[in-house]
VOTOR-486271 format. One record per residue (C-alpha): residue number from 1; residue in one letter; x, y negated, z. Coordinates in Angstrom, 3 decimals. Layout:
N
 seq type       px       py       pz
 NUM    a        X        Y        Z
...
# end
This chain:
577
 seq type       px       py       pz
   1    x  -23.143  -23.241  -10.169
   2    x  -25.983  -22.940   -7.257
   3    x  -26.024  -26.644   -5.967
   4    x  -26.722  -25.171   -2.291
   5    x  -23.123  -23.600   -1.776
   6    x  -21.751  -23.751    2.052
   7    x  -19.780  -27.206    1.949
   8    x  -17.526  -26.315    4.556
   9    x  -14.423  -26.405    2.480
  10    x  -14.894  -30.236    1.947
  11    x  -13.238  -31.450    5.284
  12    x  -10.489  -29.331    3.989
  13    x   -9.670  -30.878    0.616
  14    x   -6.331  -32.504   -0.160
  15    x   -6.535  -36.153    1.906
  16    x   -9.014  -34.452    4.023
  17    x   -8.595  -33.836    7.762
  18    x   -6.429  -30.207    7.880
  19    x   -3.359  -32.024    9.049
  20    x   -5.617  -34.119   11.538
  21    x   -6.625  -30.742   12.916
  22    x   -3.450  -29.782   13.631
  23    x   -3.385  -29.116   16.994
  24    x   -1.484  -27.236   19.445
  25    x   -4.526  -24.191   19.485
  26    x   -3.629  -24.412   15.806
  27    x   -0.128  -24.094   16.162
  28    x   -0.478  -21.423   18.597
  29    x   -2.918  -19.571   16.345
  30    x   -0.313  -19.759   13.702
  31    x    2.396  -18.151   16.025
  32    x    0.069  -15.374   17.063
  33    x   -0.379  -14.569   13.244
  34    x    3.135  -14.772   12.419
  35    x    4.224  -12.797   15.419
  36    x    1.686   -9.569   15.145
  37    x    2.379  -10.047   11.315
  38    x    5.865   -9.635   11.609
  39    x    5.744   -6.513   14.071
  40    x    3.352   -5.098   11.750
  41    x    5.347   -5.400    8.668
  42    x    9.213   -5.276    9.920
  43    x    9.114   -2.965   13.051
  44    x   10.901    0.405   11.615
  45    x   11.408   -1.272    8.471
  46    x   14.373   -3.678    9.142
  47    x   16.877   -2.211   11.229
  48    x   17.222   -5.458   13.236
  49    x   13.383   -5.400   14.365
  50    x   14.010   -1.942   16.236
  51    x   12.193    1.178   15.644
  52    x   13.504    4.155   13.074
  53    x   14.137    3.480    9.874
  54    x   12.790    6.012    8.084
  55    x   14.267    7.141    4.605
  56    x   12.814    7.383    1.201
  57    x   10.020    9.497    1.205
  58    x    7.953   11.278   -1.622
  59    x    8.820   10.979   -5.689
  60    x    8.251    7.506   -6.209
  61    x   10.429    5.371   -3.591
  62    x   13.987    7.289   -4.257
  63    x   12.957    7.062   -8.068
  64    x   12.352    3.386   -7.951
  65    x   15.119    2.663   -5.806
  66    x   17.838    4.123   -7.489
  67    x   16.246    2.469  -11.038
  68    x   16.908   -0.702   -9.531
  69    x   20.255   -0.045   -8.075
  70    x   21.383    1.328  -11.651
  71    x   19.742   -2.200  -13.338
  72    x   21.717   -4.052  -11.381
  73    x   24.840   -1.741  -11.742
  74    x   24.186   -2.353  -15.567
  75    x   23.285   -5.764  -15.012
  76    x   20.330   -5.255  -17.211
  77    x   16.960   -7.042  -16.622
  78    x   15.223   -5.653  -19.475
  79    x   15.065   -1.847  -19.668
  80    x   14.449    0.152  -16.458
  81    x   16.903    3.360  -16.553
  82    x   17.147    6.315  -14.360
  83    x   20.558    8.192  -14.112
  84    x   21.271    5.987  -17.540
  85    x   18.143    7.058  -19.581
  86    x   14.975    4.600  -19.821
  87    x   12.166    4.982  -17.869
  88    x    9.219    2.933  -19.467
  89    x    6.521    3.973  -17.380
  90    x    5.839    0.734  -15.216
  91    x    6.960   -3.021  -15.894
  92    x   10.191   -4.463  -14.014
  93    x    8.785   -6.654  -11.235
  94    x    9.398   -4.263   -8.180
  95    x   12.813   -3.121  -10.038
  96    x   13.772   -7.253  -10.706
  97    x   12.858   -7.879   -6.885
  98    x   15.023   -4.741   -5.607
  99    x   17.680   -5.491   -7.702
 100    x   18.163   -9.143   -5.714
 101    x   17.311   -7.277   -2.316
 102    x   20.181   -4.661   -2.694
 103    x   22.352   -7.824   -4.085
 104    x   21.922   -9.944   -0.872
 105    x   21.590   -7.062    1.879
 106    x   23.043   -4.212   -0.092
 107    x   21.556   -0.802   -1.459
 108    x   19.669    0.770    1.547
 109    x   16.321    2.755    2.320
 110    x   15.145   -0.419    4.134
 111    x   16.249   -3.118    1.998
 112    x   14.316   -0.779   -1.475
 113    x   11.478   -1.542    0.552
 114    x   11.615   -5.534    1.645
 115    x   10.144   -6.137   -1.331
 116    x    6.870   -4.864   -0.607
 117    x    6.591   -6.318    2.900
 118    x    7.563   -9.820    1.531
 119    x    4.877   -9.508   -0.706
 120    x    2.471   -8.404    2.631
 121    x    3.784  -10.785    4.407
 122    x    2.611  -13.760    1.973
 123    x   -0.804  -12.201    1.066
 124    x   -1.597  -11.831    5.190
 125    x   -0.672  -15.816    4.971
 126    x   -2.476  -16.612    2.243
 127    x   -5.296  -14.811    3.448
 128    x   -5.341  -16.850    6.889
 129    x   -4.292  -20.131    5.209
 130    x   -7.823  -19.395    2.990
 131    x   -9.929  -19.197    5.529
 132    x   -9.195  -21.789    7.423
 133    x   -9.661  -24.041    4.241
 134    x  -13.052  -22.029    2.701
 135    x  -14.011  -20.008    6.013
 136    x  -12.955  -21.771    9.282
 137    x  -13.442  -19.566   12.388
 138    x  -12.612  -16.280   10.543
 139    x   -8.797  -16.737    9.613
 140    x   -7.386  -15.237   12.618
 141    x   -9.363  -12.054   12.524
 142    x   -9.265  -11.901    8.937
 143    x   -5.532  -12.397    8.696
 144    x   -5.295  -10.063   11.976
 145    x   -7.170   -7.006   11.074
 146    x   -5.493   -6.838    7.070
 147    x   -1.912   -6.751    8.688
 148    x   -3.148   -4.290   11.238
 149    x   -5.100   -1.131    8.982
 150    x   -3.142    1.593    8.278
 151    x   -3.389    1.211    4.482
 152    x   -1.447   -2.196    4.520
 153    x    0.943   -1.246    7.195
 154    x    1.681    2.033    5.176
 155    x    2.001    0.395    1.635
 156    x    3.812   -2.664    2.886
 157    x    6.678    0.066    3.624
 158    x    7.046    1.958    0.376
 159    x    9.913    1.261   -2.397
 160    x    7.053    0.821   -4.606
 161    x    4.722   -0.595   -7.593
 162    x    1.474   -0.514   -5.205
 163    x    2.031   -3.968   -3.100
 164    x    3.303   -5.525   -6.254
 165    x   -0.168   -4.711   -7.442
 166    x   -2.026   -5.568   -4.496
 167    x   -0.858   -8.669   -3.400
 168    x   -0.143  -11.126   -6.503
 169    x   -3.343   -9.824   -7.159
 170    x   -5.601  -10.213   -4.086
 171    x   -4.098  -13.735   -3.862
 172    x   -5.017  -14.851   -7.397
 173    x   -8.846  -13.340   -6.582
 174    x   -9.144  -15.822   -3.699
 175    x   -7.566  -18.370   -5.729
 176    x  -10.053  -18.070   -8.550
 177    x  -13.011  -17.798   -5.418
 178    x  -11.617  -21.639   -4.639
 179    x  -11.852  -22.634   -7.752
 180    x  -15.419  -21.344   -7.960
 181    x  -16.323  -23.441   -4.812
 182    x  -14.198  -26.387   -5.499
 183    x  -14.196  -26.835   -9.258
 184    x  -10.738  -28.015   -9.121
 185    x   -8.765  -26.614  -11.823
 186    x   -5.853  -26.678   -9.673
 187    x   -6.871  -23.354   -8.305
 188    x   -7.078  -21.494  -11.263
 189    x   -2.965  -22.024  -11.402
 190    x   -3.554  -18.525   -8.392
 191    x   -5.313  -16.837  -10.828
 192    x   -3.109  -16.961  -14.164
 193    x    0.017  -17.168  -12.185
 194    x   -0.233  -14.579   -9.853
 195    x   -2.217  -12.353  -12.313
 196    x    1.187  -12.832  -14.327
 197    x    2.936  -11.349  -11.323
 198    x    0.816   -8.134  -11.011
 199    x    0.623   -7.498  -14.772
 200    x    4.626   -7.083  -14.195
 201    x    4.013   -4.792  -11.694
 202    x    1.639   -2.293  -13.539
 203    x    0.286   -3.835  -16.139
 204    x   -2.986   -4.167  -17.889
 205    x   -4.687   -2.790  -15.085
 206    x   -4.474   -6.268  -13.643
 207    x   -6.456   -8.498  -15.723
 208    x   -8.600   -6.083  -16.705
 209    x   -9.881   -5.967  -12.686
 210    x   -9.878   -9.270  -12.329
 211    x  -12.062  -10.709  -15.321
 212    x  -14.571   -7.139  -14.409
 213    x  -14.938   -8.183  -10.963
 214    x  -15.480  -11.675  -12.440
 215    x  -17.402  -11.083  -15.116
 216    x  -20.029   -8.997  -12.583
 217    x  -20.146  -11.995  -10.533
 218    x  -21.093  -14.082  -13.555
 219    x  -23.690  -12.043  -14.371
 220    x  -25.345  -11.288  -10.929
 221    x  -25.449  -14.776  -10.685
 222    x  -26.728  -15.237  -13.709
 223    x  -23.448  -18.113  -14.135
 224    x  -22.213  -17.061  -17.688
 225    x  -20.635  -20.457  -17.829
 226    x  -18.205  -19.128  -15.544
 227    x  -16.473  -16.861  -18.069
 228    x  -15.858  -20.077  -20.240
 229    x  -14.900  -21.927  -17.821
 230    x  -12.527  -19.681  -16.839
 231    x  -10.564  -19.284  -19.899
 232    x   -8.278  -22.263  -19.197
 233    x   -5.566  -23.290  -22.047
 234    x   -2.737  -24.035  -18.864
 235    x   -3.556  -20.742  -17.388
 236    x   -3.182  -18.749  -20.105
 237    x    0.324  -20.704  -21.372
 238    x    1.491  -19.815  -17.881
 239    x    0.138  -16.582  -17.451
 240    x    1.732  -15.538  -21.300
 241    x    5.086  -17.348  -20.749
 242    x    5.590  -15.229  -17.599
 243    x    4.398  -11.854  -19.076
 244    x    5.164  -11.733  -22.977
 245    x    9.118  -12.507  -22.783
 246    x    9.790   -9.009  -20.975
 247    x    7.035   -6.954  -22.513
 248    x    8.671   -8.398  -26.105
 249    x   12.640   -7.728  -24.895
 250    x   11.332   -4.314  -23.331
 251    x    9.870   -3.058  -26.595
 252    x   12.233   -4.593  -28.935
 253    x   15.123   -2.175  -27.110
 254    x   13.074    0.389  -26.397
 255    x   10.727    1.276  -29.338
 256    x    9.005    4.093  -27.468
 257    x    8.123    1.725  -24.888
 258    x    4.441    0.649  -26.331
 259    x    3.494    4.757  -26.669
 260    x    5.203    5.629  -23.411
 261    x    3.654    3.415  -21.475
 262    x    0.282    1.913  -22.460
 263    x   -0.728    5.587  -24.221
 264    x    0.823    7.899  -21.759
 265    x    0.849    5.769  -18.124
 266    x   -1.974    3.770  -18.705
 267    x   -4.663    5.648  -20.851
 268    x   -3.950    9.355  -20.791
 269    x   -3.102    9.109  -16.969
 270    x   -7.336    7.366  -16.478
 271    x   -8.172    9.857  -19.054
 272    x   -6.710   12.874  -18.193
 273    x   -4.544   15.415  -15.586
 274    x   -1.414   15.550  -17.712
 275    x    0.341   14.451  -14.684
 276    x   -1.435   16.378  -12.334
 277    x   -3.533   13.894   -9.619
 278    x   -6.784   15.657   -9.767
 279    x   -9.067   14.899   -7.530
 280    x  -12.647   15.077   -6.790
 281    x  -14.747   12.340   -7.619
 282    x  -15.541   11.221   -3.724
 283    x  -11.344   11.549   -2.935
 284    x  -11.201    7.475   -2.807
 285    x  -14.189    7.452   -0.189
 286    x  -12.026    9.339    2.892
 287    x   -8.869    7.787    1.450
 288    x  -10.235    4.336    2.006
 289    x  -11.875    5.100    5.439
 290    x   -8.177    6.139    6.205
 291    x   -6.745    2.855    5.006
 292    x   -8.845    1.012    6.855
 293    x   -8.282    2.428   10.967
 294    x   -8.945    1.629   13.334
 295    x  -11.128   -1.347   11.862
 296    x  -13.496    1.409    9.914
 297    x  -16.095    1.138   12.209
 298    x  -16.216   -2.887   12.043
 299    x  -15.364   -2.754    8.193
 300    x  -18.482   -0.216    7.153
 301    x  -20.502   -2.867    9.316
 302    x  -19.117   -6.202    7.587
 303    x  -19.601   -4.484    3.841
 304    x  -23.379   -3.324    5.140
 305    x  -24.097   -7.154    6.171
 306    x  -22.175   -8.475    3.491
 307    x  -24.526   -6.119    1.444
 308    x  -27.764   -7.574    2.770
 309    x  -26.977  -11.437    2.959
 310    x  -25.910  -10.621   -1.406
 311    x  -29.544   -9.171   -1.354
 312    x  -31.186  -11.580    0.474
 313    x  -29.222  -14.197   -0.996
 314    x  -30.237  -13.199   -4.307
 315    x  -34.072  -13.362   -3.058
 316    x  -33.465  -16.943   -2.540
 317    x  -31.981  -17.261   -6.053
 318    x  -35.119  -15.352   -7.332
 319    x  -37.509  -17.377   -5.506
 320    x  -36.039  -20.428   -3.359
 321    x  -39.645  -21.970   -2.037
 322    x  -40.606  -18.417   -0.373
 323    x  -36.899  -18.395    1.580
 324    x  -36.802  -22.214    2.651
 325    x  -34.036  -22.111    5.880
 326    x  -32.384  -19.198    4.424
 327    x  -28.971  -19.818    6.757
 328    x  -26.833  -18.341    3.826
 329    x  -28.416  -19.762    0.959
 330    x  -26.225  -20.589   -2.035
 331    x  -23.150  -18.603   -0.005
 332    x  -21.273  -16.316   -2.921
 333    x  -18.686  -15.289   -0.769
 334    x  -20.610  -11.867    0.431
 335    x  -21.132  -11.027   -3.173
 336    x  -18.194  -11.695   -4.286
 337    x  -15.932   -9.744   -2.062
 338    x  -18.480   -6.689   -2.068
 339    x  -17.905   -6.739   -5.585
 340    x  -13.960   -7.180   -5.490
 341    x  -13.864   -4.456   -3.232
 342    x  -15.884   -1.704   -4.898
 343    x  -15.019   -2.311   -7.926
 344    x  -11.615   -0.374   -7.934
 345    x  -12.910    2.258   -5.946
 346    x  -15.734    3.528   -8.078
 347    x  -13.228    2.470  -11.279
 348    x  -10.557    4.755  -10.362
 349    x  -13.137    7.164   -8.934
 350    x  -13.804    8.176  -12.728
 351    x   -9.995    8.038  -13.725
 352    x   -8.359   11.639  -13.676
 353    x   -5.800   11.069  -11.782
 354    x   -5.623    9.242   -8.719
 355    x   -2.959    8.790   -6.116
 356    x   -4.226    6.917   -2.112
 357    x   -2.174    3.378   -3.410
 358    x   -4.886    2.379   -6.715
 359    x   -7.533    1.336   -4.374
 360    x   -5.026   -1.054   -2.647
 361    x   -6.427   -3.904   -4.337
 362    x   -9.967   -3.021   -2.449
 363    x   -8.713   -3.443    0.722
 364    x   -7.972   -7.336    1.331
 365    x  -12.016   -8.183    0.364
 366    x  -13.044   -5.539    3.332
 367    x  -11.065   -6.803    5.844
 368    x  -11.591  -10.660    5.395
 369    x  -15.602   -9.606    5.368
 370    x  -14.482   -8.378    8.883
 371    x  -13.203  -11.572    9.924
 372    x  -16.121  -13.479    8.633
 373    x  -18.385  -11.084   10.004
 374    x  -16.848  -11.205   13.437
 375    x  -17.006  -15.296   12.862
 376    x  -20.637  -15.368   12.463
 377    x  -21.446  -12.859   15.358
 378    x  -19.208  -14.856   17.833
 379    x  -21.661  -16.312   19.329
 380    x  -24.698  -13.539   19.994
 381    x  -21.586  -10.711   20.516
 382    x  -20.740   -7.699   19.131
 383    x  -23.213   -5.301   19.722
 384    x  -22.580   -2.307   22.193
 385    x  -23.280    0.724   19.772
 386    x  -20.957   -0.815   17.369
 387    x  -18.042   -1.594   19.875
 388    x  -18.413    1.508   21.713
 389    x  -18.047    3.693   18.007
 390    x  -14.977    0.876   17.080
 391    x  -14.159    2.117   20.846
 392    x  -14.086    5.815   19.735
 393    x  -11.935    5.512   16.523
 394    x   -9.546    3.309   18.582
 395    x   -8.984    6.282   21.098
 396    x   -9.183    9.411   18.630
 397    x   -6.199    7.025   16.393
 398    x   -4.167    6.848   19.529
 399    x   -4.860   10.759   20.262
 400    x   -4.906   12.046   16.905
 401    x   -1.286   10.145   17.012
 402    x   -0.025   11.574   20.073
 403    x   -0.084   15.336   18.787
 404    x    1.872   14.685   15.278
 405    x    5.098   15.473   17.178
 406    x    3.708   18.785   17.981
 407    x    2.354   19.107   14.888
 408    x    5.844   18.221   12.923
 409    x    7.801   20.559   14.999
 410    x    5.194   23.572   14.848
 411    x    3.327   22.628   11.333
 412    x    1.715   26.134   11.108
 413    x   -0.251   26.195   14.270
 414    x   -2.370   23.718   16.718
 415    x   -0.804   22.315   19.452
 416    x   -1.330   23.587   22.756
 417    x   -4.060   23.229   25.159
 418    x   -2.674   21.014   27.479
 419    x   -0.917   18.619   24.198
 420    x   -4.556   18.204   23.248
 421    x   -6.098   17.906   26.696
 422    x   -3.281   14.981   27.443
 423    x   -4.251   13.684   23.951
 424    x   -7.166   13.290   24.340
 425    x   -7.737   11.687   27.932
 426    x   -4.639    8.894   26.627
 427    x   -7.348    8.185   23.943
 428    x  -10.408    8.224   25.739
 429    x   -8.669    5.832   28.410
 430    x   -7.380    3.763   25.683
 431    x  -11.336    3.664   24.149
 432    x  -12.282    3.173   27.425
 433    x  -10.540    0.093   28.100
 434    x  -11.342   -1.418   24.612
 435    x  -14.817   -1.639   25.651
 436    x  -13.981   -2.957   29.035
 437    x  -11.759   -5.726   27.673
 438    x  -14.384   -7.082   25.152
 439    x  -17.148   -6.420   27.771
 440    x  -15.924   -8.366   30.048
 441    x  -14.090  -11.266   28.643
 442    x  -15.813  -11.894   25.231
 443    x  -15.610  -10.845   21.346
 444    x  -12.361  -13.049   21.276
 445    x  -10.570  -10.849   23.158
 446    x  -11.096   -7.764   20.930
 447    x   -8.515   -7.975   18.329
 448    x   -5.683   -7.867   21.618
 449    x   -7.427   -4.732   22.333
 450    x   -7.138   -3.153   18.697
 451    x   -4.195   -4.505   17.442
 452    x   -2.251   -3.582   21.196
 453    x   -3.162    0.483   20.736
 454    x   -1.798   -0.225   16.822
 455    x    1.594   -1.964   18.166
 456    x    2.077    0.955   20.622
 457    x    1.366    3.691   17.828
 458    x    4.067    1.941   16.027
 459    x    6.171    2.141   18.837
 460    x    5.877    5.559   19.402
 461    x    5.985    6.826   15.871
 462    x    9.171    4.641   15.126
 463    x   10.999    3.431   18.683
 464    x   11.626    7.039   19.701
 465    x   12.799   10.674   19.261
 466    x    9.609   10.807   16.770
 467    x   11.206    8.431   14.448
 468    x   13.748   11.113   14.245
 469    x   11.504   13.799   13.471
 470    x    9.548   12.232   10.583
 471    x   12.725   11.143    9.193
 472    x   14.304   14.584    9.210
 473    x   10.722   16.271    7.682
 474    x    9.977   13.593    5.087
 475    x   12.585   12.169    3.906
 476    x   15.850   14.203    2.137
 477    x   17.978   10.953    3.967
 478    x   19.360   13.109    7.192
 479    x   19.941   16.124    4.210
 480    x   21.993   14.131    1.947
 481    x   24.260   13.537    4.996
 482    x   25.164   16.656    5.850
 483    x   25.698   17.889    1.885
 484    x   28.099   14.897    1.504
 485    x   29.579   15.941    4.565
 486    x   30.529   19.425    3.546
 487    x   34.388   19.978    3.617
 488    x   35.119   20.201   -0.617
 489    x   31.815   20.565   -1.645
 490    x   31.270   19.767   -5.400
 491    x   29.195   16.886   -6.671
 492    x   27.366   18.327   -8.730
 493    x   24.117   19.229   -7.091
 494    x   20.341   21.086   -7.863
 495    x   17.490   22.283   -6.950
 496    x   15.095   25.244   -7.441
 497    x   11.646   25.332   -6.060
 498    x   12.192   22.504   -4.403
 499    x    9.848   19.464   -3.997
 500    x   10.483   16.727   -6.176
 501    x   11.040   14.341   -3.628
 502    x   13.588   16.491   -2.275
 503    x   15.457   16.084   -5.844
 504    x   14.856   12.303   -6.033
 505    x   15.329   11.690   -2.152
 506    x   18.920   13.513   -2.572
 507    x   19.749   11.951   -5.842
 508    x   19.435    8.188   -4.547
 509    x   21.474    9.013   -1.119
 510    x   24.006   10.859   -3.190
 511    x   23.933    8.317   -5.848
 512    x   23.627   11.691   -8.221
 513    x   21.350   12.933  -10.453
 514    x   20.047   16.160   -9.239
 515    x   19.358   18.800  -11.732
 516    x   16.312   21.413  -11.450
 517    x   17.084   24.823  -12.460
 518    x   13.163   25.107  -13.522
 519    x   13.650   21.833  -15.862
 520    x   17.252   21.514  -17.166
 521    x   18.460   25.062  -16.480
 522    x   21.437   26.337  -14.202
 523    x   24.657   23.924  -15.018
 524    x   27.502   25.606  -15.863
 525    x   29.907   23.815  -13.478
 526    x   30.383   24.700   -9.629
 527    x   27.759   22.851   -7.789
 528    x   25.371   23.101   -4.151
 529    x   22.100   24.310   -4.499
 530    x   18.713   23.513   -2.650
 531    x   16.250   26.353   -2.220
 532    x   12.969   26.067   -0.881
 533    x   11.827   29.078    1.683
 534    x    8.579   30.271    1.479
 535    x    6.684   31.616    5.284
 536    x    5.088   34.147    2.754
 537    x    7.603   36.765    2.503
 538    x    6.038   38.222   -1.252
 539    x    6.475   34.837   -2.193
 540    x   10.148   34.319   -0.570
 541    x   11.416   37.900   -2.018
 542    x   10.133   36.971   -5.774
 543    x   11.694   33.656   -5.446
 544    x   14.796   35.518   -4.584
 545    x   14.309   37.652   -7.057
 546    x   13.916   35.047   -9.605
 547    x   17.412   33.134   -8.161
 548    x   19.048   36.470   -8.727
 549    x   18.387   36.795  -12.615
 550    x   18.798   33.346  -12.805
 551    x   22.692   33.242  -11.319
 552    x   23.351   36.928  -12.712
 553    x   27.558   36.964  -13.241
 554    x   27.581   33.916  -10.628
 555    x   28.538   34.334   -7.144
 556    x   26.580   31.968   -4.645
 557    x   26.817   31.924   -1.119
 558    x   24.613   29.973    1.653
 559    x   26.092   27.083    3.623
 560    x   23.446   25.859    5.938
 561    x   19.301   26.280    6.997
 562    x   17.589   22.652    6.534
 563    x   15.294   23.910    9.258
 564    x   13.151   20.831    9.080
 565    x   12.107   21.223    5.636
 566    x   12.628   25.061    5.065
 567    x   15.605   24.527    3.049
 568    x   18.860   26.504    2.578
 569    x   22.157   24.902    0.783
 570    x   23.822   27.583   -1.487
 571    x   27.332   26.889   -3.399
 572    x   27.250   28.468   -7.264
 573    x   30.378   29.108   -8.535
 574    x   31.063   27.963  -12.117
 575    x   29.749   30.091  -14.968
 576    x   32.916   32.829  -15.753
 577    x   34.376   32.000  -19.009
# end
């Protein structure tokens, strides 16, 4: 290892000084963390943190959900099964960790998804606690601006696999980056033990990140010794104690299990569209400047200095008399979180399907290069051009925000004139007074002035009527209500050209499986059926055409208009004798 490497980490070592440092600014750091941390992850989520708690939304989080609630209906740890047939196409560790969340608070929308804000919540910790050991200066920020993008708030939310991924996993990466400084094996426990955790989440995808990013570190560095190193008997006992028991029980019940989900959900979904999530090559590049508002103006920054010190850092490597005084000489930290953080983007760049949550993984190194970045800048300031563009997304967030409830009543048209006009002065006065605040009383005061417009957003998407409104158009939650509440309505239930996460949303609320007539056929029994309107009317007649031949002999007859999804409610009477 380079013999130069930053040595600030030693004052932090076990016997050191951390708990001498332990002051009040320290304790009131910590409470500013785990106050903005908690309104980031639990406002709208828990029902006792206020805000709208919105319901399942999409395929996955109704599907996942009602997996776990019919595991631990079965009491069965080992084979996930959905309305009591297996379904082998991820590992158990979101389903294991629902299972005891609906067993302590009960089966809800909100308590599906604790799961993946615990795991936010300790990975935002981590991240800070880090810092402060490796990093000192940064944590806050760093800590700050991960809980605050809209890729973590938005993932920490979901009934699903991606935090599972994410977390255990960003957490073992900066446990293996200690190691690498320290040389303590102690560290490497992160690595193996965590890594266990996200291999139960999705699977091989884990460790086959981690020892790429690691293995490009190695040999940028020119540090092959690292790889050997690395392979630590402890670790691996751990890491195959936690992982082999389930994969062995799993495939030992299931004997599909090893084709289903290694062939199908692992290499035919990089390799090809067979379950249709083409996109074009660039998709991940927009997707992550998404995930990372309002700090993409800061983040493209960090990675573009983060970038140069690697370069210049390697210069030194190359030739250390020529770069005598370099201030980051022997610091790997750059390099290694550019590295960690591209590497899933341009991996699943080249995978044929790709869904927004596989670069979650990428997002952690970006925004703790922001907090060191912001750290080493403290003193000389940011620079105008840079806060007055952070400035501009800022405002445009906050506008861009304040037309969706235009845009979720009237989807098919812009909002009016004056919606946008209003807009967009509440944004430009909110930009406005970003610049202001860190103008005038320092860089210190700049994440208040970010992570305020955030909280409000928050509050306005979830602590009003809005909350409402992407509840009713998202989820199938406020739906499910008013089919259960139909006076002697059958059970039985299905859809037909219907979204799937209309068929998944109703069959967790209903606690039903939901047929579709274009998958299973038209059941024979009397049931309800959910249509989906089309605005096109050549497209709404042939669908009714289709419905027609499709329920020839059977009479059906429609209940109710699901305005906020286009969706009507029929009742089918049973197929005549």
């Amino acid at each position: 290892m380079t013999a130069n490497r930053s040595d600030n980490w030693r004052q932090y070592l076990p016997g050191g000084s951390f708990w001498q440092n332990l002051t009040a600014a320290t304790v009131a750091e910590f409470a500013t963390l785990l106050g903005f941390t908690t309104f980031f992850l639990g406002y709208g989520l828990v029902p006792y943190l206020g805000g709208s708690v919105i319901g399942l939304v999409g395929a996955d989080e109704p599907r996942y959900a009602q997996i776990a609630r019919e595991m631990l209906a079965r009491h069965d740890f080992i084979t996930p099964v959905l309305y009591g047939k297996p379904w082998l196409e991820k590992p158990a560790l979101y389903y294991w960790r629902a299972m005891f969340s609906f067993k302590d608070f009960g089966v809800h929308d909100w308590s599906a998804r604790l799961p993946s804000a615990e795991f936010a919540f300790i990975l935002i910790v981590l991240i800070y606690l880090h810092m402060r050991r490796f990093r000192p200066g940064g944590q806050l920020d760093a800590a700050l601006i991960t809980v605050s993008c809209a890729g973590i708030i938005g993932f920490a939310r979901g009934a699903s696999t991606d935090m599972q991924l994410a977390a255990p996993f960003c957490i073992g990466m900066l446990g293996w980056y200690a190691w690498y400084e320290t040389d303590k094996k102690f560290w490497l426990f992160d690595l193996y033990f965590f890594g266990g955790a996200a291999t139960l989440a999705k699977g091989p995808v884990a460790p086959m990140m981690a020892f790429a990013i690691i293995f490009l570190f190695a040999a940028l560095r020119k540090e092959w010794s690292l790889l050997r190193r690395t392979i630590w008997m402890p670790g691996i006992v751990l890491y195959l104690a936690m992982v082999l028991p389930w994969f062995i029980a799993v495939q030992h019940r299931n004997p599909q299990f090893l084709r289903v989900f290694f062939w199908e959900h692992n290499l035919e979904r990089f390799a090809t569209d067979r379950f249709r999530h083409s996109q074009a090559i660039w998709f991940y590049i927009p997707i992550t400047a998404l995930a990372l508002l309002p700090w993409l103006a800061l983040a493209w920054t960090a990675c573009w200095d983060a970038v140069r010190d690697s370069i210049d850092e390697w210069k030194v490597r190359r030739n250390p008399d020529r770069y005598i005084g370099n201030p980051r000489a022997g610091d790997a930290f750059p390099e290694f979180l550019v590295l960690w953080a591209a590497f899933p983007i341009v991996f699943f760049s080249f995978s044929q399907s790709k869904l927004p949550g596989y670069i979650l993984p990428a997002l952690p190194p970006i925004t703790i290069l922001c907090g060191d970045y912001l750290n080493r800048i403290r003193k000389r300031g940011l620079k105008m051009p840079l806060l007055t563009i952070h400035a501009i997304v800022v405002g445009a967030l906050v506008a861009a925000t304040l037309m969706l409830p235009m845009i979720l009543v009237h989807p098919r048209q812009w909002p009016p004139p004056r919606v946008i006009a209003a807009a967009l002065m509440d944004g430009t006065a909110v930009g406005i007074g970003v610049v202001v605040v860190v103008a005038r009383f320092g860089m210190n005061r700049l994440r208040v002035a970010t992570l305020v417009p955030v909280a409000l957003i928050l509050v306005f998407l979830l602590g009003t009527r809005n909350g409402i409104l992407l509840d009713q158009k998202y989820s199938a939650r406020t739906l499910a209500h008013e089919v259960a509440a139909l006076p002697d309505a059958p059970r039985i239930v299905a859809v037909y050209q219907a979204r799937r996460d209309v068929q998944y949303g109703l069959g967790f609320y209903l606690n039903e499986r939901v047929s579709n007539y274009q998958r299973s056929g038209v059941p024979p029994e009397e049931h309800l059926l959910v249509v989906q309107d089309f605005s096109n009317e050549e497209e709404e007649q042939l669908s009714r055409d289709q419905l027609k031949k499709l329920l020839a002999g059977r009479q059906y007859e429609p209940l109710f208009f699901y305005r906020p999804q286009d969706l009507t409610v029929y009742r089918v009477s049973p197929q005549a004798q």
